[in-house]
N, CA and C atoms of all chains as a GROMACS GRO file, in nm:
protein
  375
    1UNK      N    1   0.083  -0.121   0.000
    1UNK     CA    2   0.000   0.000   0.000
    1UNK      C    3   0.086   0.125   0.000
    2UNK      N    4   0.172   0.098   0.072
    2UNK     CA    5   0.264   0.255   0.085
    2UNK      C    6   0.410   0.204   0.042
    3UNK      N    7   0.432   0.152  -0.055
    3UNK     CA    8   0.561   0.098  -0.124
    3UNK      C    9   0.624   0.217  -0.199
    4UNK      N   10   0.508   0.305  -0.230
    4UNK     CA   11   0.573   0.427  -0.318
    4UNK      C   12   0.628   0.533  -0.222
    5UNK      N   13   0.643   0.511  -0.048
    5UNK     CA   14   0.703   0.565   0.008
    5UNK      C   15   0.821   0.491   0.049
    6UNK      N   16   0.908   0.388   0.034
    6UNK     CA   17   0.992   0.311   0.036
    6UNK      C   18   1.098   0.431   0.068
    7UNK      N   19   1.236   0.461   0.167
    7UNK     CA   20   1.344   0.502   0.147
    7UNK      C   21   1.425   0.408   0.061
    8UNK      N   22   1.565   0.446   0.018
    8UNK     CA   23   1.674   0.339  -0.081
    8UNK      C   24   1.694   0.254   0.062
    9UNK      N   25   1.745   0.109  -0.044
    9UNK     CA   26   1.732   0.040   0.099
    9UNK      C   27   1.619  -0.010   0.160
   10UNK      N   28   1.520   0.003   0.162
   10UNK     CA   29   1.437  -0.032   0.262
   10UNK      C   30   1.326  -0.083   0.169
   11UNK      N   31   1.250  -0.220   0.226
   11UNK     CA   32   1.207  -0.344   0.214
   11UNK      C   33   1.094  -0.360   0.247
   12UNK      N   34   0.978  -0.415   0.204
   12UNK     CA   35   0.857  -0.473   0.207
   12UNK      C   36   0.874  -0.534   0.280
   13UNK      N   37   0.943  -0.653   0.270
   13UNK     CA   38   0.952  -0.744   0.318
   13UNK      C   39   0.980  -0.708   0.462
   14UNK      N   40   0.898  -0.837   0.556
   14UNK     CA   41   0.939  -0.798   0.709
   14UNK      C   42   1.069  -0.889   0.731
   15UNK      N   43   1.179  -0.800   0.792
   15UNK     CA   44   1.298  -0.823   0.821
   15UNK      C   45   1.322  -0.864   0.949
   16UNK      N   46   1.249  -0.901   1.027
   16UNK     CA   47   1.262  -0.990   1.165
   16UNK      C   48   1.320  -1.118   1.143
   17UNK      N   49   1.423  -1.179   1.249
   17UNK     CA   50   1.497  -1.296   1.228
   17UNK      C   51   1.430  -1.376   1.325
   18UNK      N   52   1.358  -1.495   1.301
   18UNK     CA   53   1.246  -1.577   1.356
   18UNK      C   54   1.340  -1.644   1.388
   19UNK      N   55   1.477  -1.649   1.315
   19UNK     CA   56   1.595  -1.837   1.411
   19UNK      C   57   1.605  -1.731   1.561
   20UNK      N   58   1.640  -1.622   1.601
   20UNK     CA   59   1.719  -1.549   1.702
   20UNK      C   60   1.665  -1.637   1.826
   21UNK      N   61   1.734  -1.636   1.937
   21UNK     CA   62   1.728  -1.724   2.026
   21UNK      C   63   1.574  -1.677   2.106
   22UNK      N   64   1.489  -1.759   2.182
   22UNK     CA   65   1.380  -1.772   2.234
   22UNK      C   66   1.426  -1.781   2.367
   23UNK      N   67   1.387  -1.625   2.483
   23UNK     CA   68   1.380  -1.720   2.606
   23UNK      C   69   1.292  -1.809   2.647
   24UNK      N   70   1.227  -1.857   2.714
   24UNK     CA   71   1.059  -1.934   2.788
   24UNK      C   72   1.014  -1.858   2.780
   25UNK      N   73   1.016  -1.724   2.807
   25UNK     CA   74   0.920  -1.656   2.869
   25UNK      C   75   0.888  -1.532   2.747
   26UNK      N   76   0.924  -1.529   2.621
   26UNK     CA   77   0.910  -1.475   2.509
   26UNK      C   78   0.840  -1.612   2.434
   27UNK      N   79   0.906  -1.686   2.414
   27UNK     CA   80   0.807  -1.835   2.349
   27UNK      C   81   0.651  -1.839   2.412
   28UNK      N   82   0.641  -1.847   2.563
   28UNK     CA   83   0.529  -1.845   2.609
   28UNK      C   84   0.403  -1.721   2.617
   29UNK      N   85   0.510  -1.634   2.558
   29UNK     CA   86   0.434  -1.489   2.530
   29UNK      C   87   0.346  -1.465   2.409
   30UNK      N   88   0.475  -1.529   2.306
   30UNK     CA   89   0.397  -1.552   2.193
   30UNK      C   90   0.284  -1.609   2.177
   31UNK      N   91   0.294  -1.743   2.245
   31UNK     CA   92   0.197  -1.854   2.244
   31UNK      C   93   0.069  -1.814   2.282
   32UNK      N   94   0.068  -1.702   2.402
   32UNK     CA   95  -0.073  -1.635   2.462
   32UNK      C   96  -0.080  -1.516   2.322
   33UNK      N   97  -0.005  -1.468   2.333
   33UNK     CA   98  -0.062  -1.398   2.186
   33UNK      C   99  -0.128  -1.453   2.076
   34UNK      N  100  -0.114  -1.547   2.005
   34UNK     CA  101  -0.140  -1.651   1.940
   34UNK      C  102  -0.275  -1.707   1.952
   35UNK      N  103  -0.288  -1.751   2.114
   35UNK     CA  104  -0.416  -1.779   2.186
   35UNK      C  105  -0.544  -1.670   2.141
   36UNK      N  106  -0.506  -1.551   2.214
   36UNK     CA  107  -0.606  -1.453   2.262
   36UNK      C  108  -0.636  -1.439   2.076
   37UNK      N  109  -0.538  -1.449   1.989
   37UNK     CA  110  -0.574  -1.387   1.801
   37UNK      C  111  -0.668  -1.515   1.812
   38UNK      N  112  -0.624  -1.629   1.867
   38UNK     CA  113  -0.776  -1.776   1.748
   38UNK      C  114  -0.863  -1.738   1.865
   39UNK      N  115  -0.878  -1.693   1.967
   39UNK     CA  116  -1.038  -1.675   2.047
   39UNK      C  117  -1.092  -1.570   1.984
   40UNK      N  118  -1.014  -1.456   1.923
   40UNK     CA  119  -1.089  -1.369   1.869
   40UNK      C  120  -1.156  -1.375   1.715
   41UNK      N  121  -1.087  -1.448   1.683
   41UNK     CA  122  -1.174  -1.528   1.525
   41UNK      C  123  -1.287  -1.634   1.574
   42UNK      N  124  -1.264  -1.701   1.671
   42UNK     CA  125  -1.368  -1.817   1.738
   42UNK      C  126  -1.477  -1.717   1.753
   43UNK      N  127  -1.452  -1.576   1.840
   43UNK     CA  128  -1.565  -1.509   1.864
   43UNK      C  129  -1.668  -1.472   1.750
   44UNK      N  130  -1.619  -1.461   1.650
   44UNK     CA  131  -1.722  -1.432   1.532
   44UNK      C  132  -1.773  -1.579   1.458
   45UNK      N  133  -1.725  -1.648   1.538
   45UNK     CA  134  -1.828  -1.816   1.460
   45UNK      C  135  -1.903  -1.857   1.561
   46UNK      N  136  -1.967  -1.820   1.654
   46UNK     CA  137  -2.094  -1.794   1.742
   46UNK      C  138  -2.041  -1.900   1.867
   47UNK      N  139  -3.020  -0.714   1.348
   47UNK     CA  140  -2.997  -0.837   1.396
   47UNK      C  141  -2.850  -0.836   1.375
   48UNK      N  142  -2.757  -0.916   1.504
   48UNK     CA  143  -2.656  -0.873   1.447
   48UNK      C  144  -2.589  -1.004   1.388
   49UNK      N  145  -2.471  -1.001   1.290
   49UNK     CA  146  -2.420  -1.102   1.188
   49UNK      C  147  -2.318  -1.164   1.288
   50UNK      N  148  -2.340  -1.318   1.338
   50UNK     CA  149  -2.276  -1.360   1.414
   50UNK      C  150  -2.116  -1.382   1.366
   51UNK      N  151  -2.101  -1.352   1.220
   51UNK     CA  152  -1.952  -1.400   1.130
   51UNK      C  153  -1.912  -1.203   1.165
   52UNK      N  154  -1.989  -1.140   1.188
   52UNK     CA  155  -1.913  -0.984   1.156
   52UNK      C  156  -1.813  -0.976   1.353
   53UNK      N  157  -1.897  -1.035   1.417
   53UNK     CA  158  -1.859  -1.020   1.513
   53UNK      C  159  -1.667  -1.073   1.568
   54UNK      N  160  -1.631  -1.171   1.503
   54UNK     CA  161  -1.484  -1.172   1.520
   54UNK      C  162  -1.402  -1.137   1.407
   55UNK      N  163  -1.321  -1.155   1.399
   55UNK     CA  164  -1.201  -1.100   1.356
   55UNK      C  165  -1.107  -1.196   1.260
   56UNK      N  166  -1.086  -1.120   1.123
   56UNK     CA  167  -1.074  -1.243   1.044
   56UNK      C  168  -0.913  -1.257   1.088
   57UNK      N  169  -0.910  -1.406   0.996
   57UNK     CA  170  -0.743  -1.466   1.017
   57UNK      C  171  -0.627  -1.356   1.008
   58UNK      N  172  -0.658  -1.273   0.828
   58UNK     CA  173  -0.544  -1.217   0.850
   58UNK      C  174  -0.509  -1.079   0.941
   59UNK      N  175  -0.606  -1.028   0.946
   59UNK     CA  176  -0.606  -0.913   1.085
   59UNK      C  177  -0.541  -1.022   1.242
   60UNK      N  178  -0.575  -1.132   1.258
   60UNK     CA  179  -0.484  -1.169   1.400
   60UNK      C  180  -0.402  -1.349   1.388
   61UNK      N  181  -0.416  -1.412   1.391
   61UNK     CA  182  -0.331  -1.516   1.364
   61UNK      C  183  -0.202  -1.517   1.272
   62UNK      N  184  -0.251  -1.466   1.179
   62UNK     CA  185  -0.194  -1.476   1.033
   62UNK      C  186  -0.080  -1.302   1.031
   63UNK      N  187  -0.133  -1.265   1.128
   63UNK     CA  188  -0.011  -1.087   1.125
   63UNK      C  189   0.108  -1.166   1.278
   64UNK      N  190   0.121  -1.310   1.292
   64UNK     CA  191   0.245  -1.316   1.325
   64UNK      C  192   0.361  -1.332   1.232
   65UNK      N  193   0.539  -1.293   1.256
   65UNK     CA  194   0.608  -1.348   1.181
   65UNK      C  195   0.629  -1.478   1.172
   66UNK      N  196   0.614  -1.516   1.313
   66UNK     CA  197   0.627  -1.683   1.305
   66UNK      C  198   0.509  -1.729   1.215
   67UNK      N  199   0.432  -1.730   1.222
   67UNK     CA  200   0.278  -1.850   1.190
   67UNK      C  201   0.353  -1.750   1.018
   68UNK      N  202   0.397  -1.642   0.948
   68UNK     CA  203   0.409  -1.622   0.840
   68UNK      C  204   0.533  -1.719   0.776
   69UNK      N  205   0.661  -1.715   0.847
   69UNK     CA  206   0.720  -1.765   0.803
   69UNK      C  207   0.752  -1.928   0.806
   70UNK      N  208   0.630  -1.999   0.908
   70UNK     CA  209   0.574  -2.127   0.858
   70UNK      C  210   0.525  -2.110   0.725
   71UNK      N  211   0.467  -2.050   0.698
   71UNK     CA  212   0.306  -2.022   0.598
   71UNK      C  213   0.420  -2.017   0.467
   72UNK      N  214   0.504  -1.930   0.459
   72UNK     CA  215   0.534  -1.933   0.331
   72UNK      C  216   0.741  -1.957   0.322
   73UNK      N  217   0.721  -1.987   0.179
   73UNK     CA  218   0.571  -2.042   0.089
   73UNK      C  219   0.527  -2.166   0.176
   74UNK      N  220   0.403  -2.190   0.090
   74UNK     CA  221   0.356  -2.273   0.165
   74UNK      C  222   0.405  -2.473   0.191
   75UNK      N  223   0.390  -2.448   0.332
   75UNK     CA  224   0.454  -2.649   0.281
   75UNK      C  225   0.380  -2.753   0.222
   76UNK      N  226   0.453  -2.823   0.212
   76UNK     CA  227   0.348  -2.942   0.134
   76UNK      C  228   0.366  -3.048   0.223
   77UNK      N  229   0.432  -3.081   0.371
   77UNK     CA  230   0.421  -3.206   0.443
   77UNK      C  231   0.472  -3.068   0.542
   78UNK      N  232   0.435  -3.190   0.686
   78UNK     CA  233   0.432  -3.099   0.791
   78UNK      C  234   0.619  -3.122   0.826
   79UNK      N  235   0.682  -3.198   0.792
   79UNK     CA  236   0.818  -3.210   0.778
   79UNK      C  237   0.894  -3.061   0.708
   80UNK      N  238   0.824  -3.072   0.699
   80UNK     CA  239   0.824  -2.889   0.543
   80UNK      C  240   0.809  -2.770   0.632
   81UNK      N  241   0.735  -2.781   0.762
   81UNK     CA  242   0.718  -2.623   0.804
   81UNK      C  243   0.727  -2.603   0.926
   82UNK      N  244   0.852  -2.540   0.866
   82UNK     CA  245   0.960  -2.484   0.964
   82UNK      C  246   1.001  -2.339   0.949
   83UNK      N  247   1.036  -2.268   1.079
   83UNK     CA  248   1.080  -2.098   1.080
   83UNK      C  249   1.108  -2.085   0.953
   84UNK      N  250   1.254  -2.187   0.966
   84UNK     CA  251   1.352  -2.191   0.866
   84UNK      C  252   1.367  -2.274   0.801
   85UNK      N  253   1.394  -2.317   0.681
   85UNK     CA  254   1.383  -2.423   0.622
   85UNK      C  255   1.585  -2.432   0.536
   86UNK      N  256   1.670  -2.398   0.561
   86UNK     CA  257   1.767  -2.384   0.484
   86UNK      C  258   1.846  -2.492   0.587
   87UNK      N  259   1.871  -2.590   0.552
   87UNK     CA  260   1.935  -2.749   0.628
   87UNK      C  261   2.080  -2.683   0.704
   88UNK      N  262   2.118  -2.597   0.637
   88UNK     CA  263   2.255  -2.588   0.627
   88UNK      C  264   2.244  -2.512   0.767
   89UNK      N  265   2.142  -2.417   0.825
   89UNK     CA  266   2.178  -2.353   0.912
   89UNK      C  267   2.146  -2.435   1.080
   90UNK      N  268   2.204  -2.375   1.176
   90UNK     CA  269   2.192  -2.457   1.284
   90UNK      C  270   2.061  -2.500   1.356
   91UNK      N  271   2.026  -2.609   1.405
   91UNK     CA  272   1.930  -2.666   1.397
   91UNK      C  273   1.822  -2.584   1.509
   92UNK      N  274   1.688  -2.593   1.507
   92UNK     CA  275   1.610  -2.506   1.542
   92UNK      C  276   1.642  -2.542   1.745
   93UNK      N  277   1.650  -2.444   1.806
   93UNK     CA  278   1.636  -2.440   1.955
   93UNK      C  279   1.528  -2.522   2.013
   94UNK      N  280   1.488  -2.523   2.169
   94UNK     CA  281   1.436  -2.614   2.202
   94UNK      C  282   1.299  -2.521   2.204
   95UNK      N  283   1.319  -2.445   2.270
   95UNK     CA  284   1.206  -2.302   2.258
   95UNK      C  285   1.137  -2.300   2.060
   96UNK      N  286   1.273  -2.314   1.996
   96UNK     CA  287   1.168  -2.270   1.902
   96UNK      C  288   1.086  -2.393   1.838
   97UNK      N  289   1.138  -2.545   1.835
   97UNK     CA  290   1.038  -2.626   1.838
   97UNK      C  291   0.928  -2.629   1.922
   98UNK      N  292   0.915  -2.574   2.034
   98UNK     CA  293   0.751  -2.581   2.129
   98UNK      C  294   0.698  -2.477   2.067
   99UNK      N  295   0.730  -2.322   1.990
   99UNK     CA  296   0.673  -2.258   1.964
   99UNK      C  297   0.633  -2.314   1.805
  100UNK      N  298   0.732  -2.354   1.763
  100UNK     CA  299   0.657  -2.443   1.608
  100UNK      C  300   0.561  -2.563   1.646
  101UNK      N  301   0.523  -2.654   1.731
  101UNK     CA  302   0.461  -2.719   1.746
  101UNK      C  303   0.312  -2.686   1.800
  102UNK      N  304   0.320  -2.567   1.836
  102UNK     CA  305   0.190  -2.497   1.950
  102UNK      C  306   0.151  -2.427   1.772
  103UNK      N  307   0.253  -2.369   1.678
  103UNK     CA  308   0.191  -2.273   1.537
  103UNK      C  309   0.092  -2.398   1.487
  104UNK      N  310   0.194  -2.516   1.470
  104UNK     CA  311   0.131  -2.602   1.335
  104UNK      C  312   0.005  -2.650   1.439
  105UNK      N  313  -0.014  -2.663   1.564
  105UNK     CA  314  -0.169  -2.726   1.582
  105UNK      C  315  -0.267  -2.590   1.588
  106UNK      N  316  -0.195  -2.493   1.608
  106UNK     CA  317  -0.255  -2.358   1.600
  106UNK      C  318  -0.345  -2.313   1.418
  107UNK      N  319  -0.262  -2.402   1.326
  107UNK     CA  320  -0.286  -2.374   1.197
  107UNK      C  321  -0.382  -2.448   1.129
  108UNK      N  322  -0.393  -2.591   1.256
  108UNK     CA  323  -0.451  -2.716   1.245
  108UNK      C  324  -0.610  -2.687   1.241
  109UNK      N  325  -0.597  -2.636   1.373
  109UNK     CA  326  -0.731  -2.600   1.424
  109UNK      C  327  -0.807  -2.523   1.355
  110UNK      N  328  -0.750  -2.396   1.292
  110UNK     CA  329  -0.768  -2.295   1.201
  110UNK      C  330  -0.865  -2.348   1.087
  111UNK      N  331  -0.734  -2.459   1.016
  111UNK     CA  332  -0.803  -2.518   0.889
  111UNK      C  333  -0.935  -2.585   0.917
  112UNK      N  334  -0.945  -2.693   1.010
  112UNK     CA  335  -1.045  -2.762   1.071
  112UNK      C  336  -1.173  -2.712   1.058
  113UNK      N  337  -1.121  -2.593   1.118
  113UNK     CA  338  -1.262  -2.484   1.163
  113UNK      C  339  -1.330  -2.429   1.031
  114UNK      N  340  -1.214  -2.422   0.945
  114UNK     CA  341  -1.280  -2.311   0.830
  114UNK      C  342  -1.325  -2.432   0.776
  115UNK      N  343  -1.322  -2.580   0.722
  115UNK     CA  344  -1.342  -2.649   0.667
  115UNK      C  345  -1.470  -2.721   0.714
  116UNK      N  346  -1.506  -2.721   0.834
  116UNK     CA  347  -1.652  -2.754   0.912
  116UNK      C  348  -1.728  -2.632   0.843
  117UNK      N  349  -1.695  -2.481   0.849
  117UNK     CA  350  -1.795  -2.421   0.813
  117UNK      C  351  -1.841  -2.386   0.667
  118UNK      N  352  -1.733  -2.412   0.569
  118UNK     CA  353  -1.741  -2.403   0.453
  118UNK      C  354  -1.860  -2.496   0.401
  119UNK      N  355  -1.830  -2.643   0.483
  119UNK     CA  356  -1.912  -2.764   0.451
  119UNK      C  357  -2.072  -2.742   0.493
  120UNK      N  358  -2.084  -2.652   0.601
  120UNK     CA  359  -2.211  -2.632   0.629
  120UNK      C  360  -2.323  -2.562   0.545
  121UNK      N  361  -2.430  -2.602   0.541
  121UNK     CA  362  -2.534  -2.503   0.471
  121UNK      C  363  -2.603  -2.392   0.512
  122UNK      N  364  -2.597  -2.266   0.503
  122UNK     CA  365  -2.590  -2.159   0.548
  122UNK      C  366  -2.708  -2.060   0.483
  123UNK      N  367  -2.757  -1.956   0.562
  123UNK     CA  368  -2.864  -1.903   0.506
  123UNK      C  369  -2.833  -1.757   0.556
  124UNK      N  370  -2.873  -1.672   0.478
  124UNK     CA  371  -2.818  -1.528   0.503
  124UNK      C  372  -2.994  -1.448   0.524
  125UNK      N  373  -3.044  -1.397   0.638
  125UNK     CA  374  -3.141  -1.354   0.627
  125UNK      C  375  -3.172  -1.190   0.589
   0.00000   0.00000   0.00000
Protein backbone atom coordinates (compact mmCIF):
# COMPACT_ATOMS: atom_id res chain seq x y z
CA UNK A 1 0.00 0.00 0.00
CA UNK A 2 2.64 2.55 0.86
CA UNK A 3 5.61 0.98 -1.24
CA UNK A 4 5.73 4.27 -3.18
CA UNK A 5 7.03 5.65 0.08
CA UNK A 6 9.92 3.11 0.36
CA UNK A 7 13.44 5.02 1.47
CA UNK A 8 16.74 3.39 -0.81
CA UNK A 9 17.32 0.40 0.99
CA UNK A 10 14.37 -0.32 2.63
CA UNK A 11 12.07 -3.44 2.14
CA UNK A 12 8.57 -4.73 2.07
CA UNK A 13 9.52 -7.44 3.19
CA UNK A 14 9.39 -7.99 7.09
CA UNK A 15 12.98 -8.23 8.21
CA UNK A 16 12.62 -9.90 11.65
CA UNK A 17 14.97 -12.97 12.28
CA UNK A 18 12.46 -15.77 13.56
CA UNK A 19 15.95 -18.37 14.11
CA UNK A 20 17.19 -15.49 17.02
CA UNK A 21 17.28 -17.24 20.26
CA UNK A 22 13.80 -17.72 22.34
CA UNK A 23 13.80 -17.20 26.06
CA UNK A 24 10.59 -19.34 27.88
CA UNK A 25 9.20 -16.56 28.69
CA UNK A 26 9.10 -14.75 25.09
CA UNK A 27 8.07 -18.35 23.49
CA UNK A 28 5.29 -18.45 26.09
CA UNK A 29 4.34 -14.89 25.31
CA UNK A 30 3.97 -15.53 21.93
CA UNK A 31 1.97 -18.54 22.44
CA UNK A 32 -0.73 -16.35 24.62
CA UNK A 33 -0.62 -13.98 21.86
CA UNK A 34 -1.40 -16.51 19.40
CA UNK A 35 -4.17 -17.79 21.86
CA UNK A 36 -6.06 -14.53 22.62
CA UNK A 37 -5.74 -13.87 18.01
CA UNK A 38 -7.76 -17.76 17.49
CA UNK A 39 -10.38 -16.75 20.47
CA UNK A 40 -10.89 -13.69 18.69
CA UNK A 41 -11.75 -15.28 15.25
CA UNK A 42 -13.68 -18.17 17.37
CA UNK A 43 -15.65 -15.09 18.64
CA UNK A 44 -17.22 -14.32 15.32
CA UNK A 45 -18.28 -18.16 14.60
CA UNK A 46 -20.95 -17.94 17.42
CA UNK B 1 -29.97 -8.37 13.97
CA UNK B 2 -26.56 -8.73 14.47
CA UNK B 3 -24.20 -11.02 11.87
CA UNK B 4 -22.76 -13.60 14.14
CA UNK B 5 -19.52 -14.00 11.30
CA UNK B 6 -19.13 -9.84 11.56
CA UNK B 7 -18.59 -10.20 15.13
CA UNK B 8 -14.84 -11.72 15.20
CA UNK B 9 -12.01 -11.00 13.56
CA UNK B 10 -10.74 -12.43 10.44
CA UNK B 11 -7.43 -14.66 10.17
CA UNK B 12 -5.44 -12.17 8.50
CA UNK B 13 -6.06 -9.13 10.85
CA UNK B 14 -4.84 -11.69 14.00
CA UNK B 15 -3.31 -15.16 13.64
CA UNK B 16 -1.94 -14.76 10.33
CA UNK B 17 -0.11 -10.87 11.25
CA UNK B 18 2.45 -13.17 13.25
CA UNK B 19 6.08 -13.48 11.81
CA UNK B 20 6.27 -16.83 13.05
CA UNK B 21 2.79 -18.50 11.90
CA UNK B 22 4.09 -16.22 8.40
CA UNK B 23 7.20 -17.65 8.03
CA UNK B 24 5.74 -21.27 8.58
CA UNK B 25 3.06 -20.22 5.98
CA UNK B 26 5.34 -19.33 3.31
CA UNK B 27 5.71 -20.42 0.89
CA UNK B 28 3.56 -22.73 1.65
CA UNK B 29 4.54 -26.49 2.81
CA UNK B 30 3.49 -29.42 1.34
CA UNK B 31 4.21 -32.06 4.43
CA UNK B 32 4.32 -30.99 7.91
CA UNK B 33 8.18 -32.10 7.78
CA UNK B 34 8.24 -28.89 5.43
CA UNK B 35 7.18 -26.23 8.04
CA UNK B 36 9.60 -24.84 9.64
CA UNK B 37 10.80 -20.98 10.80
CA UNK B 38 13.52 -21.91 8.66
CA UNK B 39 13.83 -24.23 6.22
CA UNK B 40 17.67 -23.84 4.84
CA UNK B 41 19.35 -27.49 6.28
CA UNK B 42 22.55 -25.88 6.27
CA UNK B 43 21.78 -23.53 9.12
CA UNK B 44 21.91 -24.57 12.84
CA UNK B 45 19.30 -26.66 13.97
CA UNK B 46 16.10 -25.06 15.42
CA UNK B 47 16.36 -24.40 19.55
CA UNK B 48 14.35 -26.14 22.02
CA UNK B 49 12.06 -23.03 22.58
CA UNK B 50 11.68 -22.70 19.02
CA UNK B 51 10.38 -26.26 18.38
CA UNK B 52 7.51 -25.81 21.29
CA UNK B 53 6.73 -22.58 19.64
CA UNK B 54 6.57 -24.43 16.08
CA UNK B 55 4.61 -27.19 17.46
CA UNK B 56 1.90 -24.97 19.50
CA UNK B 57 1.91 -22.73 15.37
CA UNK B 58 1.31 -26.02 13.35
CA UNK B 59 -1.69 -27.26 15.82
CA UNK B 60 -2.55 -23.58 16.00
CA UNK B 61 -2.86 -23.74 11.97
CA UNK B 62 -4.51 -27.16 12.45
CA UNK B 63 -7.31 -26.00 14.24
CA UNK B 64 -7.68 -22.95 12.01
CA UNK B 65 -8.03 -25.18 8.89
CA UNK B 66 -10.45 -27.62 10.71
CA UNK B 67 -12.62 -24.85 11.63
CA UNK B 68 -12.79 -23.11 8.30
CA UNK B 69 -13.42 -26.49 6.67
CA UNK B 70 -16.52 -27.54 9.12
CA UNK B 71 -17.95 -24.21 8.13
CA UNK B 72 -17.41 -24.03 4.53
CA UNK B 73 -19.12 -27.64 4.51
CA UNK B 74 -22.11 -26.32 6.29
CA UNK B 75 -25.34 -25.03 4.71
CA UNK B 76 -25.90 -21.59 5.48
CA UNK B 77 -28.64 -19.03 5.06
CA UNK B 78 -28.18 -15.28 5.03
CA UNK B 79 -31.41 -13.54 6.27
Amino acid sequence: MDSGCLEPGESLDEEFDVSRPLLPEEALGIIDQLLCHEVSVSMGLG
Amino acid sequence: MKMAWHAGYPLSQTVLTSVYVESILMPAPSKVEHAHFIRDPTCTPPSLMHEVLRSYCLGLLKTCGEVNARIMNEHFYEV
